[in-house]
RONUDREN-211010 format. One line per 2 residues: number of its first residue (from 1); for each residue x, y, z of C-alpha. Coordinates in pm, whole numbers, always signed. Example, Ala and Ser with C-alpha at 12.3 -4.5 7.8 and 13.67 -1.06 7.14 Angstrom:
<rs>
1> +1230/-450/+780 ~ +1367/-106/+714 $
</rs>
This chain:
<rs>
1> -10007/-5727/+3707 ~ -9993/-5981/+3430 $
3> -9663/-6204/+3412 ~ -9479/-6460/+3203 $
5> -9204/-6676/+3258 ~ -8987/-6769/+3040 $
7> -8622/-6997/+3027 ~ -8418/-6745/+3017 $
9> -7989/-6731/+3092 ~ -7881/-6540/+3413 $
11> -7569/-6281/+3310 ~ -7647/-6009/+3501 $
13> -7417/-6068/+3822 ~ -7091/-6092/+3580 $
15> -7154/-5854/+3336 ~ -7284/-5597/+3620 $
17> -6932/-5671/+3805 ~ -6768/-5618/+3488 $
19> -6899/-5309/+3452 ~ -6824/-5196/+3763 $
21> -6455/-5245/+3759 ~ -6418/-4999/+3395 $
23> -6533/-4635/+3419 ~ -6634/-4511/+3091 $
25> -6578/-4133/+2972 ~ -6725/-3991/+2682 $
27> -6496/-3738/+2455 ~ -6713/-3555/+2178 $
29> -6575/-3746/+1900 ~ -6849/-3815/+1633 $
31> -6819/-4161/+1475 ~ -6639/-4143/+1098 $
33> -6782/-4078/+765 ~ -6707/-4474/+707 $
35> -6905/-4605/+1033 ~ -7210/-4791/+996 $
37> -7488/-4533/+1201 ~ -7607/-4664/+1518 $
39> -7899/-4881/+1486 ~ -8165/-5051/+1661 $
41> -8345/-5371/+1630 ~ -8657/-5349/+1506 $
43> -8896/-5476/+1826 ~ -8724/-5150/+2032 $
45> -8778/-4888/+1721 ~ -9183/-4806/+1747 $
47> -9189/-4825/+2143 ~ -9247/-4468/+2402 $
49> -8909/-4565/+2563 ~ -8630/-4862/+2636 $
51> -8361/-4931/+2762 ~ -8115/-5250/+2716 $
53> -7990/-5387/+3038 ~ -7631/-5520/+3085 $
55> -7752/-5898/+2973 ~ -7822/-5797/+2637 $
57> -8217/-5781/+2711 ~ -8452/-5504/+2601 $
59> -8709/-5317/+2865 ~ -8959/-5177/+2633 $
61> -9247/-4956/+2706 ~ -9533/-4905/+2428 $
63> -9926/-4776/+2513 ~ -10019/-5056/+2716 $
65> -9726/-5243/+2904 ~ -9388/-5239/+2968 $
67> -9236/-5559/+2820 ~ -8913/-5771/+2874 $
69> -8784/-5901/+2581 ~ -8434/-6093/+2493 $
71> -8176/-5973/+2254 ~ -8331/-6139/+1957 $
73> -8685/-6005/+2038 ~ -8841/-6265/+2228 $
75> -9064/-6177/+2482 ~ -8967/-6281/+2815 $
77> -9230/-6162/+3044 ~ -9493/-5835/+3027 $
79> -9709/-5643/+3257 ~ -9983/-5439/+3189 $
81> -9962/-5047/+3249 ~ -9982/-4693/+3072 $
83> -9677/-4449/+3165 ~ -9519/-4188/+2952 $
85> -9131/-4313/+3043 ~ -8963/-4505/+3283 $
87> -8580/-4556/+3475 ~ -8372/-4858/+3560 $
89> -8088/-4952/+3745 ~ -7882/-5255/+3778 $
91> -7764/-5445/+4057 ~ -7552/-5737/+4108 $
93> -7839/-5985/+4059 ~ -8173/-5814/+3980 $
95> -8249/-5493/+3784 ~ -8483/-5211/+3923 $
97> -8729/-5006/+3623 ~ -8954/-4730/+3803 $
99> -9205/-4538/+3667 ~ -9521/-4346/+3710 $
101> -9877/-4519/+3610 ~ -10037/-4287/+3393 $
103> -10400/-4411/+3503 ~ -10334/-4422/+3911 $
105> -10089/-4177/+3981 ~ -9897/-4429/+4155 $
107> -9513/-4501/+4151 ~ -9408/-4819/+4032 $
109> -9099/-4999/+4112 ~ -9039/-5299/+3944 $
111> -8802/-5568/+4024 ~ -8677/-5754/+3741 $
113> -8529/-6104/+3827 ~ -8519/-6410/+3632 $
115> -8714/-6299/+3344 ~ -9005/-6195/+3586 $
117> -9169/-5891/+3712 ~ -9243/-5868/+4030 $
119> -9383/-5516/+4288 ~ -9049/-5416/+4460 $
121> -9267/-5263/+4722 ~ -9541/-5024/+4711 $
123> -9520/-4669/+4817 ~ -9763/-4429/+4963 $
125> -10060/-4317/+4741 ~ -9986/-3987/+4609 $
127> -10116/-3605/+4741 ~ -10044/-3427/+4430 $
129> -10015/-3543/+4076 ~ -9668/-3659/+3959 $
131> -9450/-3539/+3718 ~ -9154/-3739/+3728 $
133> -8952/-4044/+3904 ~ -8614/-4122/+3860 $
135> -8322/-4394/+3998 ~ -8038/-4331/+4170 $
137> -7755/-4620/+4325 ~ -7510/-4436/+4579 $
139> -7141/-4557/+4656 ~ -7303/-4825/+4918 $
141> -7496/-4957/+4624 ~ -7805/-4863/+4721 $
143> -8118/-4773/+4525 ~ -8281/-4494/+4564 $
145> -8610/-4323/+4430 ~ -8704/-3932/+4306 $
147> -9038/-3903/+4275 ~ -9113/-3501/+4178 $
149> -9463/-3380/+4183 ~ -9599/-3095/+3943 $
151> -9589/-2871/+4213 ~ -9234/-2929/+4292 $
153> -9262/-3149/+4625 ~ -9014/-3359/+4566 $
155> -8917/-3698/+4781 ~ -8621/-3915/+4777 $
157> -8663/-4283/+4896 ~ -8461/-4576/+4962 $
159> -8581/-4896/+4822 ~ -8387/-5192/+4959 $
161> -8525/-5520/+5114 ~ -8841/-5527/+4955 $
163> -8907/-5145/+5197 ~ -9014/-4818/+5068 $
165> -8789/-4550/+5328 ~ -8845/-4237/+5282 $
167> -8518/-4079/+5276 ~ -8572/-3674/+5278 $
169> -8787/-3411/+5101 ~ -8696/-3129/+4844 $
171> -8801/-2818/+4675 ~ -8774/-2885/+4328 $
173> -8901/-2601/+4073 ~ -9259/-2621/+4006 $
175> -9354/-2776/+3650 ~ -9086/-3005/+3677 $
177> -9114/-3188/+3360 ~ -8858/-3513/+3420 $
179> -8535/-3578/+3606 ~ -8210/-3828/+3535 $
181> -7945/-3889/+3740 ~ -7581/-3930/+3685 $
183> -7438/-4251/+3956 ~ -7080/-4178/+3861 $
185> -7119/-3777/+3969 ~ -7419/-3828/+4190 $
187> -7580/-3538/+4013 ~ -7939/-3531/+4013 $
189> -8043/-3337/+3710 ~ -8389/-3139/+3702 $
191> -8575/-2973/+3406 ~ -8767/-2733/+3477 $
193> -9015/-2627/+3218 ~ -9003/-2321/+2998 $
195> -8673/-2251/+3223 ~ -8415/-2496/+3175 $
197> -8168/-2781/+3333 ~ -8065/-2734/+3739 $
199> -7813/-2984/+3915 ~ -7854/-3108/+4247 $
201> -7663/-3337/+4465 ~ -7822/-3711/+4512 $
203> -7642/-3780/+4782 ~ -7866/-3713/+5062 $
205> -7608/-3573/+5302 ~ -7461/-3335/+5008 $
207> -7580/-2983/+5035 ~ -7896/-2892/+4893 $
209> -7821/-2609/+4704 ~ -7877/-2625/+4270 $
211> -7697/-2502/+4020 ~ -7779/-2399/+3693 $
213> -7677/-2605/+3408 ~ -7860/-2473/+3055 $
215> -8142/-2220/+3102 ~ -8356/-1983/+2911 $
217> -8201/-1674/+2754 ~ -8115/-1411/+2898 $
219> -7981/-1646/+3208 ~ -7826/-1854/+2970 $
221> -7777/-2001/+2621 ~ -8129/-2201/+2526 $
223> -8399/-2010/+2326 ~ -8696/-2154/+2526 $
225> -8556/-2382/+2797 ~ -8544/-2746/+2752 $
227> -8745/-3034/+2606 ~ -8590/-3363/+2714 $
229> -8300/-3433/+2866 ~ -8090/-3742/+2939 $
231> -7822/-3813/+3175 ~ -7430/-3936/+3017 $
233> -7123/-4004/+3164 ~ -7008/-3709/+3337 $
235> -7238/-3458/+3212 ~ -7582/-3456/+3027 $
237> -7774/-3448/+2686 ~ -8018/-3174/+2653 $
239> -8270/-3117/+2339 ~ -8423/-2760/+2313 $
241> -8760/-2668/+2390 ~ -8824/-2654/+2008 $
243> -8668/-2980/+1953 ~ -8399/-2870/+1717 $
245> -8095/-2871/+1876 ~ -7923/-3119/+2146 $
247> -7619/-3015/+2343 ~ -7413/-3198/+2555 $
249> -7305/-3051/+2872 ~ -7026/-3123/+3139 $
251> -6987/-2924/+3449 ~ -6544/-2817/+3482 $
253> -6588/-2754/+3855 ~ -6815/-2917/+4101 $
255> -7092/-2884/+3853 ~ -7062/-2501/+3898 $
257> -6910/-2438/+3555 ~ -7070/-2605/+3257 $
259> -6971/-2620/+2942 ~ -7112/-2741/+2590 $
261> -6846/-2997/+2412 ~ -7063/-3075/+2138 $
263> -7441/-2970/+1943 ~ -7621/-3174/+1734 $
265> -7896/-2950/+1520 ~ -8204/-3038/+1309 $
267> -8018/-2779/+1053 ~ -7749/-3000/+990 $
269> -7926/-3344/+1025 ~ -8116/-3502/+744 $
271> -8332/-3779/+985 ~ -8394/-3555/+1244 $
273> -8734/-3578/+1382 ~ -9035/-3376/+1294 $
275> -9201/-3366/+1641 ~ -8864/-3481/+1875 $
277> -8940/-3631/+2170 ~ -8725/-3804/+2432 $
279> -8326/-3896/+2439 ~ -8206/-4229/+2528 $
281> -7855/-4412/+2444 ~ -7716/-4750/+2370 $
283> -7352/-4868/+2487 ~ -7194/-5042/+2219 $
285> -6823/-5150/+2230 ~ -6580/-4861/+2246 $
287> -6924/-4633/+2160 ~ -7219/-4439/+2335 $
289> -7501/-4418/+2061 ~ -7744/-4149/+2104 $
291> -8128/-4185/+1988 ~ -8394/-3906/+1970 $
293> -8739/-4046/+1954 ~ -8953/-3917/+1671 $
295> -9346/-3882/+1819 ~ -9469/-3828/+1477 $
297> -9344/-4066/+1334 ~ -9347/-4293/+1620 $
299> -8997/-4452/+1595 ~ -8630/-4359/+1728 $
301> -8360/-4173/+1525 ~ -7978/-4208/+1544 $
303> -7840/-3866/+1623 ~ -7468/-3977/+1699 $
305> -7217/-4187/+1780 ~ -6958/-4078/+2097 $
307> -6634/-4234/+2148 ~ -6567/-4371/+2490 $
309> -6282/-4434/+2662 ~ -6159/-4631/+2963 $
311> -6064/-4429/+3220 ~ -5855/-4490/+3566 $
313> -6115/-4625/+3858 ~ -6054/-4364/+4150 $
315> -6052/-4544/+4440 ~ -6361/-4484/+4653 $
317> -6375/-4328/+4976 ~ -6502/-4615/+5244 $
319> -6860/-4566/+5337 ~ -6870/-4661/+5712 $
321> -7202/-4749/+5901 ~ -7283/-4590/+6215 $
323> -7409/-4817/+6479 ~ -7619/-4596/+6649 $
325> -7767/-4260/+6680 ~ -7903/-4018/+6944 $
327> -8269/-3855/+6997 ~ -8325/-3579/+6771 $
329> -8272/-3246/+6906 ~ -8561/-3067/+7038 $
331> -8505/-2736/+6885 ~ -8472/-2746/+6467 $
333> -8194/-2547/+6224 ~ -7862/-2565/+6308 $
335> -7897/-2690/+6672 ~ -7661/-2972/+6777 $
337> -7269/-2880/+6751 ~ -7029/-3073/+6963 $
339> -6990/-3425/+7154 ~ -6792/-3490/+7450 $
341> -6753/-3885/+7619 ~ -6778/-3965/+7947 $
343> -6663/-4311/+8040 ~ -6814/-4483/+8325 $
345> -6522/-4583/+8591 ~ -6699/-4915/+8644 $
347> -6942/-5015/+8408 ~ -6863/-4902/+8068 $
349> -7193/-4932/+7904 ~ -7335/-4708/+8162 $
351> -7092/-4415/+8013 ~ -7248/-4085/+7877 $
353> -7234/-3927/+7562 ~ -7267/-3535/+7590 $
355> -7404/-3317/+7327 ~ -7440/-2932/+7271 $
357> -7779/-2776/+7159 ~ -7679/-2437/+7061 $
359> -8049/-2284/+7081 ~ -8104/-2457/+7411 $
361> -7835/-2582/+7639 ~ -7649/-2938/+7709 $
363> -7817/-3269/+7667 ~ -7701/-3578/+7773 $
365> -7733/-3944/+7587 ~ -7690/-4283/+7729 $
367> -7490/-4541/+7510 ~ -7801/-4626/+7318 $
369> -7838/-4295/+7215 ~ -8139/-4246/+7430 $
371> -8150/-3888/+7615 ~ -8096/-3881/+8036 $
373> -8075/-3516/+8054 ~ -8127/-3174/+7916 $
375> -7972/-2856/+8133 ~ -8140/-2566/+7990 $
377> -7794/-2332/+8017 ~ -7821/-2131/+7720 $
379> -7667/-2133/+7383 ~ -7373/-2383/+7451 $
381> -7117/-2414/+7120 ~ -6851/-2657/+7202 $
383> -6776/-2902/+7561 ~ -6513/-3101/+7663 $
385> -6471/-3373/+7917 ~ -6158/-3453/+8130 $
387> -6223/-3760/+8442 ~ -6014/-3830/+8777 $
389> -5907/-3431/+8791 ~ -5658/-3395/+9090 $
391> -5781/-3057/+9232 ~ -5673/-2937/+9558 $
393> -5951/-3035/+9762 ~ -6018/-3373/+9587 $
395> -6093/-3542/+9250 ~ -6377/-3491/+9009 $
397> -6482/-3561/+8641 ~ -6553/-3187/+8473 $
399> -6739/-3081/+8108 ~ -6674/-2735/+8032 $
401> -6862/-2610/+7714 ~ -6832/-2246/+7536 $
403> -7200/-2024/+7660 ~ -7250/-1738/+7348 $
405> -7501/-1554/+7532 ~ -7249/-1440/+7854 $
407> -6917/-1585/+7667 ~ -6800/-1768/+7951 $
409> -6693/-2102/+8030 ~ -6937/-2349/+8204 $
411> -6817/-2582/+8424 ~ -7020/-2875/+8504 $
413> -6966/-3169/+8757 ~ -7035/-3524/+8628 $
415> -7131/-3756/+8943 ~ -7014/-4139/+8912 $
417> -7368/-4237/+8756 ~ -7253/-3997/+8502 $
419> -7533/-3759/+8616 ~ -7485/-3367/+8510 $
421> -7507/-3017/+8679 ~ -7349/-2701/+8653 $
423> -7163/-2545/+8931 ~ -6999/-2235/+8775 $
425> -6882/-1997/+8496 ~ -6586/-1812/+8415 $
427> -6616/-1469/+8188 ~ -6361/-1501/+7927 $
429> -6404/-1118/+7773 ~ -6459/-1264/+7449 $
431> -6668/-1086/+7215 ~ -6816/-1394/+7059 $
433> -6669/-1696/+7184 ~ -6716/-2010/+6986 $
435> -6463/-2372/+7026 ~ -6317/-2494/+7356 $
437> -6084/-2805/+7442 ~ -5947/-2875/+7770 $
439> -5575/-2981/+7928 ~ -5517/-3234/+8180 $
441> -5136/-3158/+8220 ~ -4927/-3441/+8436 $
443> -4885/-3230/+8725 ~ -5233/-3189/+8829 $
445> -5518/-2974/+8734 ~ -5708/-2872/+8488 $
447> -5658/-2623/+8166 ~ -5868/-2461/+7940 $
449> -5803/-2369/+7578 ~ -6101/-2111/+7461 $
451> -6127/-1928/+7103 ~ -6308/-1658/+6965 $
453> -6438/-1594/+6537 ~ -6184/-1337/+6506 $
455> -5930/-1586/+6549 ~ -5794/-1480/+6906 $
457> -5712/-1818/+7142 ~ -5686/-1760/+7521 $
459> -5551/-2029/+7767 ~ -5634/-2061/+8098 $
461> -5642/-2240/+8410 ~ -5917/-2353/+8622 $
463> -5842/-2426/+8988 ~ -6151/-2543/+9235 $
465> -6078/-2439/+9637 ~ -6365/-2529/+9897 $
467> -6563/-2618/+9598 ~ -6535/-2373/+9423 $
469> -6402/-2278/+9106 ~ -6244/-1946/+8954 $
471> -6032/-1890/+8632 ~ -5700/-1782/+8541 $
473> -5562/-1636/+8207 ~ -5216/-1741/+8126 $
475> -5174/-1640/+7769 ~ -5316/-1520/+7458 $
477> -5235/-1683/+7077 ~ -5364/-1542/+6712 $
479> -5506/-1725/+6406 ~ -5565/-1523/+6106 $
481> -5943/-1645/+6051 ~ -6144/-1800/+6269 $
483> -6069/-2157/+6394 ~ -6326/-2322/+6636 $
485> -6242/-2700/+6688 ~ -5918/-2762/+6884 $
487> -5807/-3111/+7074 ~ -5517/-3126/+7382 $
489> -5253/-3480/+7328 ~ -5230/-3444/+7724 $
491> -4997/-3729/+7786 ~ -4716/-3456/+7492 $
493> -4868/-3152/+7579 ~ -4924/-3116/+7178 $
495> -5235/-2876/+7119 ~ -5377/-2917/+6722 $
497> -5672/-2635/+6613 ~ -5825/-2604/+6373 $
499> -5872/-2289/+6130 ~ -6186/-2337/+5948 $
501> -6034/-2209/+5592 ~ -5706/-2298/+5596 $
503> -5645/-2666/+5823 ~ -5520/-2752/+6126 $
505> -5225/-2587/+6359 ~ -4989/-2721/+6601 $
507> -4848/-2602/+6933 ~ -4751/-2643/+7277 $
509> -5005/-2707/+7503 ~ -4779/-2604/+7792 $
511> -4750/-2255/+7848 ~ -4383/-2304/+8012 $
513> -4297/-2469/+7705 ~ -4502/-2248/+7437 $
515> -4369/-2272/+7047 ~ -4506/-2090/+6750 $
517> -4764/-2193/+6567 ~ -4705/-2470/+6284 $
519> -4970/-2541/+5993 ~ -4952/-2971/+6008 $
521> -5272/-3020/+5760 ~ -5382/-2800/+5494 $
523> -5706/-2769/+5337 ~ -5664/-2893/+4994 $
525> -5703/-3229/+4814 ~ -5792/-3424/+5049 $
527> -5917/-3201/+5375 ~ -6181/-2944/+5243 $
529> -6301/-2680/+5430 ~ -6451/-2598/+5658 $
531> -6196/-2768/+5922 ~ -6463/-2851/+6202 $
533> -6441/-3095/+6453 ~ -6074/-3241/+6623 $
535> -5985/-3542/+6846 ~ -5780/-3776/+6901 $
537> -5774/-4179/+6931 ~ -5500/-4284/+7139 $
539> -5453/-4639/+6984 ~ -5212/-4940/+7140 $
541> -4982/-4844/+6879 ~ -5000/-4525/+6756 $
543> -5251/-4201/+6812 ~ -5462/-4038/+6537 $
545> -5578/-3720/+6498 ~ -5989/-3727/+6353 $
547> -6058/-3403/+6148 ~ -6397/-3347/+6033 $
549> -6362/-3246/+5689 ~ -6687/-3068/+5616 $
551> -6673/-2946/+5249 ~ -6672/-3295/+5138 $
553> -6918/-3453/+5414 ~ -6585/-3693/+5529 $
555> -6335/-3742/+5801 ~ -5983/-3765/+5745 $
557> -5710/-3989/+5979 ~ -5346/-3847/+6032 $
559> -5067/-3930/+6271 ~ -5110/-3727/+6557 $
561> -4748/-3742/+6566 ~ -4434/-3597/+6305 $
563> -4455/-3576/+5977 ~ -4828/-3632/+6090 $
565> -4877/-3875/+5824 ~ -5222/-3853/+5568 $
567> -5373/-4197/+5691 ~ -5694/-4226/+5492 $
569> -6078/-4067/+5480 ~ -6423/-4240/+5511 $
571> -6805/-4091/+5510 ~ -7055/-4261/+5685 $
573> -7376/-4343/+5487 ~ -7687/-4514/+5577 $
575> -7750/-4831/+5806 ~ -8085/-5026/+5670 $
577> -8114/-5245/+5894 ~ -8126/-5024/+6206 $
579> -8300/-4707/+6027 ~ -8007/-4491/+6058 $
581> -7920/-4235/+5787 ~ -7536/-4085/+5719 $
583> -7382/-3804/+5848 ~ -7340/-3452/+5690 $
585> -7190/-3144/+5750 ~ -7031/-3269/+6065 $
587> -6950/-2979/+6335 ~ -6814/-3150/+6635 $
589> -6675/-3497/+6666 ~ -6537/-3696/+6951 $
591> -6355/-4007/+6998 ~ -6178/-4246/+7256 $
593> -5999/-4585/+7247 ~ -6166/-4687/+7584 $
595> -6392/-4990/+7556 ~ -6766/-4953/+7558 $
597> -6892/-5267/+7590 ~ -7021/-5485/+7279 $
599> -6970/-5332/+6975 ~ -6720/-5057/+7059 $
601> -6401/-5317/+7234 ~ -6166/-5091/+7016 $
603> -6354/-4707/+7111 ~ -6621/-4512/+6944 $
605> -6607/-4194/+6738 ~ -6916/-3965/+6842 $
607> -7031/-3746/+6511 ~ -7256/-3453/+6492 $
609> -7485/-3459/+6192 ~ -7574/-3170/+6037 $
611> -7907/-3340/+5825 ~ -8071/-3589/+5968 $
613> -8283/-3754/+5718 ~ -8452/-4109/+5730 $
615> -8680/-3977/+5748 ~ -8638/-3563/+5754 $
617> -8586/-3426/+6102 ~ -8414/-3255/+6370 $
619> -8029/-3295/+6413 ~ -7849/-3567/+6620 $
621> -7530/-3726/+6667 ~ -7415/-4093/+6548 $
623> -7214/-4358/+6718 ~ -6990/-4560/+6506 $
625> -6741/-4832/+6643 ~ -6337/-4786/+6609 $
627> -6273/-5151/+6495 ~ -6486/-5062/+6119 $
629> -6260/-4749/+6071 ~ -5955/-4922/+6155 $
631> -6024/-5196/+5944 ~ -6138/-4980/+5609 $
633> -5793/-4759/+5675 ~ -5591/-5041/+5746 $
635> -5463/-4852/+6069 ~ -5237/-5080/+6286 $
</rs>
């Protein structure tokens, strides 16, 4: 790698900031018949690709190097290398350009710092040959890599303190010819040759599924699929496989719906190129310029000239860390479901985490996440804990979980070293029993509320004599659709559950005292179904109800109390520094205000995660500490 440095001014911290603070939004609005047509300075018009970085500086890429040059054209610093194209991101203080060496095969991403170049970090040597690489910075303002190989392997990495992490793997469409990706959306956009334009979520913990964007007649509107694309502000440029047309797409609807605002055509277009090659654009005040690269003539043509507006900043949903995460499951799929706590009576950082492995039984975690036991029970949905249980014949802690293969309740006995066995079941007469949550009313005992996919609840109560335990049905409730996660307030008797579709339901917990049903959160704006896992935090102050909102890979705070107040939503992404990925699709939760010992004073919230990536691999749960979600909610 051959380098130069130059004296060069550092503005890339303030004008990145600046940036940051104004969302732009392109309408479709050519430039007038009066404006001057976008230009660019001579040094950036015969190179393969560029791009001009917030400081005013040009990266340009010609046949044998990729070149840093300042806005009047000096060259700052160069390196050596053959590549057909290249990305870049910015940072606060350093600027990231990635691309794929032509001659090696390798990926390449370069760290660009006071006017040098310098390896960000090397990555393993490719299996297959590459097609494509592409950069992505996520709401924690991290960077991230695609690297897409002709075959369609695709990986996603993480490249943050001078470390390659390999984040997850996809299955991209074969003959993938190049990828962008939108930050703003966190679309990852694919073309797939001879086919068309697909759009995937970035965000790891996002759903992998695609959806189609522009493809080939008859599935859609391009003649022979697409020849370039590039990536705009809320939507995407795409040139046709015959180079003759661009259109630029935005999705209506979770990128479900996309639509064409504007096309640009070689028809209608006196400059446009003979042989087109790739897209790129230049901000310019109040503008988004648009270039199309002519390969015959080896320069860059103005196509158009958007307007751009300022739009309102929505405010961001925190992005929590978790500060700790269990041992994968040992079955993979859809395995892990629910967390329970168990809180040691003397020494809290002996307590137990409990954790459902519906292919396999119950496993149980120390606080390090570490597993001290699995009980091989069978297909175990849901479990709940309840300690110091005044039962005629003495006290005990009890989990109960939900067991799909008998439906019955399983009752096991936690010893004070937080050690775990079974010791009976109760047959509910369910027909395919699913969420459980358990009672702990004031005048002794222990209840059980149990519910089925066809929306039926039961209640009942457990009562142990001579050891033994045996189950009582007291009464019988109805959801419309089926509900699975439910949580008891003991201490008010209040029980909330939660109907996957349509949010979460309040009622009586006691069943001298029962009261219809009462819909207290609906799925909408800002709880998106499915309505998965319930709890409660019983704070100093007040008590919060924890809702796992699934559709949007979040979890949303109310008052666990009337009018059961909206009190904010976070997401939990990645933790570097400890190797921990972000949760995803989150089934169960479970939390308590108890404290655990250092790093939990204020409680812990217990998450299951639905894709455990960081790398790819079987499903866990993660620990993350009360006083970080207070503090990003501002929660008293």
């Amino acid at each position: 790698m051959q380098t130069q440095k130059k004296t060069h001014s550092q503005q890339w911290q303030r004008t990145l900031c600046a940036a940051m603070l104004i969302t732009t939004a392109l309408t479709v609005n050519t430039s007038s018949a009066n404006s001057p047509a976008p230009t660019l300075p001579e040094f950036v018009k015969s190179s393969l690709d560029f791009r001009q970085l917030n400081n005013g500086d040009w990266l340009i890429l010609d046949k044998k190097s990729l070149r840093l040059l300042s806005a009047s054209g000096v060259e700052l610093t160069s390196m050596k290398v053959r590549a057909k194209q290249f990305d870049v991101r910015e940072s606060a203080n350093y600027a990231l350009a990635a691309l794929i060496d032509s001659d090696t095969q390798n990926v390449l991403p370069i760290r660009i710092q006071q006017a040098q170049f310098q390896l960000q970090t090397s990555l393993p040597a490719a299996t297959s040959a590459l097609e494509s690489s592409c950069l992505y910075r996520d709401q924690q303002q991290l960077m991230h890599l695609f690297v897409i190989a002709k075959s369609g392997h695709a990986q996603q990495w993480i490249l943050e303190d001078n470390q390659a992490r390999l984040v997850r793997n996809l299955a991209l469409p074969a003959n993938a010819k190049s990828c962008e990706v939108d930050d703003r959306t966190e679309t990852l956009y694919v073309n797939e040759e001879d086919f068309g334009v697909w759009a995937y979520a970035a965000q790891s913990e996002s759903h992998a599924a695609r959806g189609a964007v522009e493809l080939r007649q008859p599935y859609g509107r391009l003649q022979h699929g697409a020849h370039a694309i590039h990536a705009m502000q809320n939507g995407i440029a795409i040139l046709d496989a015959a180079g003759s047309n661009i259109s630029l797409s935005t999705s209506t609807s979770a990128k479900q719906d996309w639509k064409i605002n504007k096309q640009f055509s070689k028809k209608t277009h006196a400059a446009w190129p003979q042989k087109a090659g790739i897209l790129r654009s230049v901000d310019t005040p109040g503008k988004r310029n648009l270039f199309l690269r002519d390969d015959s003539k080896k320069t860059w043509i103005a196509i158009t000239s958007l307007a751009s507006k300022v739009s309102p900043v929505t405010a961001a949903i925190p992005v929590l860390l978790p500060q700790a995460q269990t041992e994968e499951m040992s079955r993979l799929g859809d395995a892990a479901d629910d967390p329970a706590i168990w809180r040691h009576p003397l020494d809290s950082q002996q307590s137990r985490i409990l954790g459902t492995n519906k292919k396999q039984g119950l496993l149980v975690y120390d606080m390090q996440g570490k597993q001290t036991q699995l009980l091989e029970v069978g297909r175990l949905n849901n479990v709940d804990v309840r300690q110091q249980i005044q039962w005629q014949d003495g006290v005990s802690d009890i989990a109960i979980a939900t067991q799909r293969d008998d439906h019955s309740l399983v009752i096991f006995d936690i010893d004070q070293n937080g050690s775990v066995r079974e010791v009976s079941r109760i047959a509910t007469g369910l027909k395919d029993i699913y969420g459980t949550c358990l009672y702990q009313p004031s005048r002794g005992g222990l209840e059980a509320f149990v519910n089925d996919k066809d929306g039926v609840v039961q209640h009942w109560r457990i009562e142990r004599k001579n050891s033994a335990y045996q189950g009582t049905q007291l009464r019988q409730m109805k959801i419309a659709t089926q509900p699975e996660g439910c949580v008891v307030d003991d201490k008010n008797a209040r029980l909330f559950i939660g109907e996957e579709k349509r949010g979460v339901w309040l009622t009586n917990a006691d069943v001298m005292q029962a009261s219809p049903l009462k819909l207290i959160a609906k799925v909408g704006e800002q709880l998106h179904a499915d309505v998965e896992g319930l709890a409660l935090y019983h704070g100093k102050k007040e008590t919060y109800l924890v809702v796992s909102s699934q559709g949007d890979n979040s979890y949303v705070i109310y008052d666990a109390q009337a009018p059961f107040r909206y009190r904010g939503k976070f997401r939990i992404g990645f933790n570097i520094e400890k190797g921990i990925d972000g949760s995803s699709e989150t089934d169960g939760l479970e939390v308590s205000s108890a404290s655990f010992g250092t790093g939990y004073e204020d409680g812990i919230l217990v998450v299951q995660d639905g894709h455990k990536h960081l790398p790819d691999g079987a499903q866990n749960f993660k620990y993350i500490n009360w006083k970080q979600i207070a503090k990003a909610l501002q929660l008293p």
